[in-house]
N, C-alpha and C positions, 0 to 999 in steps of 0.2 A: 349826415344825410346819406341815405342807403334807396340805390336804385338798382334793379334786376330785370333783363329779358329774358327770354328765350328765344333762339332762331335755329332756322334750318338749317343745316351743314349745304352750306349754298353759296357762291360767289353774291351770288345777287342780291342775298339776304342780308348783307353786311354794310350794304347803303344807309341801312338805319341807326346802326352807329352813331353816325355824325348830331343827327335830330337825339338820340339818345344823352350824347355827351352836352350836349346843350342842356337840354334839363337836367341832368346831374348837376350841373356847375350851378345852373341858378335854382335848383330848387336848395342849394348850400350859399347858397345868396353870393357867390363869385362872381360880381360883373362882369370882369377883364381877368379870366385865368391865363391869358399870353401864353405862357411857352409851357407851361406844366398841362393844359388842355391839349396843344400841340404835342408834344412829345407821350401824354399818352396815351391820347388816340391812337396817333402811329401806330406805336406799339400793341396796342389792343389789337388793330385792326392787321397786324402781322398775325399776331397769335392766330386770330383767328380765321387767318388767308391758309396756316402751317395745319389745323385742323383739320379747313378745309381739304386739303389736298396730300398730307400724310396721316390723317387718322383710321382709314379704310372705311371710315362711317357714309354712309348716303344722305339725301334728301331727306329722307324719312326720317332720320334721326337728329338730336339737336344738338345743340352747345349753351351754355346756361353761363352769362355774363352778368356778373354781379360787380356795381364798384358803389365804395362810398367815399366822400368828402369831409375832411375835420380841419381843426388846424393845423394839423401838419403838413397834410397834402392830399393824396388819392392815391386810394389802391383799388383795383382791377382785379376781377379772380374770373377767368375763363376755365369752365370745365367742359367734360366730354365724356362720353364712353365709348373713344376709341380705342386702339393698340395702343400699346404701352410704346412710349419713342421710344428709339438706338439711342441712350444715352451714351456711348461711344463715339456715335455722329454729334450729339450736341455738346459733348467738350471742346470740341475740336473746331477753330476759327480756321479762315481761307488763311493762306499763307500771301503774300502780296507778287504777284509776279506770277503764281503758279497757277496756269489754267485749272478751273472748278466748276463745273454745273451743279446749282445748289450749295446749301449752307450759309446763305449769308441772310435767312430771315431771323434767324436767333442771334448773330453778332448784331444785327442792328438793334433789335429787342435790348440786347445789352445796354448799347451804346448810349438811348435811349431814358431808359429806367434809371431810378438809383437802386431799388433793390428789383432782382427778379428769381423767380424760384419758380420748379417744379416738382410735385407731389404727384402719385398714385395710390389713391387707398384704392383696395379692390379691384372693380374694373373702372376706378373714374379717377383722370386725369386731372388736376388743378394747375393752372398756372397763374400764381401771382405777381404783380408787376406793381409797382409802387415809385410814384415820383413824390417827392417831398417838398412842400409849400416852400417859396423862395423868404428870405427874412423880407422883414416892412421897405418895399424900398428898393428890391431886386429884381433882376429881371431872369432867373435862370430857368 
């Protein structure tokens, strides 16, 4: 099952997520997705907090959130046409103990996901995030 928005590069506009991920889950007949719903939302809702606020896009412009559900899990693809990110800045994890402002929305993304990836064709940003269906029985 394949569901897609569109929202405004907007703190505010991200509240609809939540109603969003609802029906993703059940229109793939997922009663109870427990922790795979949790964790990637989260992470959805990172991506597209990092959008917000380092893509240099505005209001006026969107973010195009596409996820689908199968047997195996959900995947997530947030796009944009903002700046291309410092991938310099995104290899790079806080080190523990050493004061940082920022960087820790993408370790969490990590942490998070089992797979995550970023892509640039052109001038559009993809980020995929992917958590994988626990076996019959699991709770991961």
């Amino acid at each position: 099952m394949i569901r897609e928005i569109d929202l405004p590069v907007d703190h505010s506009a991200l509240s609809v997520l939540e109603d969003w991920f609802t029906a993703l889950f059940a229109d793939a007949g997922w009663s109870s997705p427990g922790r795979v719903r949790t964790r990637i939302e989260l992470a959805t809702h990172e991506v597209c907090v990092n959008v917000v606020d380092h893509s240099g896009l505005t209001r006026c412009d969107r973010l195009h959130v596409r996820g689908a559900v199968d047997d195996r899990g959900v995947t997530v693809h947030v796009s944009d046409g903002g700046a291309a990110p410092d991938r310099t800045r995104m290899a790079v994890e806080p080190v523990p103990g050493v004061p940082q402002e920022g960087g820790y929305g993408l370790l969490i993304v990590r942490k998070l996901v089992d797979d995550f990836e970023h892509t640039r064709e052109g001038a559009v940003n993809t980020w995929r995030l992917h958590v994988h269906r626990p076996p019959a029985g699991g709770a991961r």
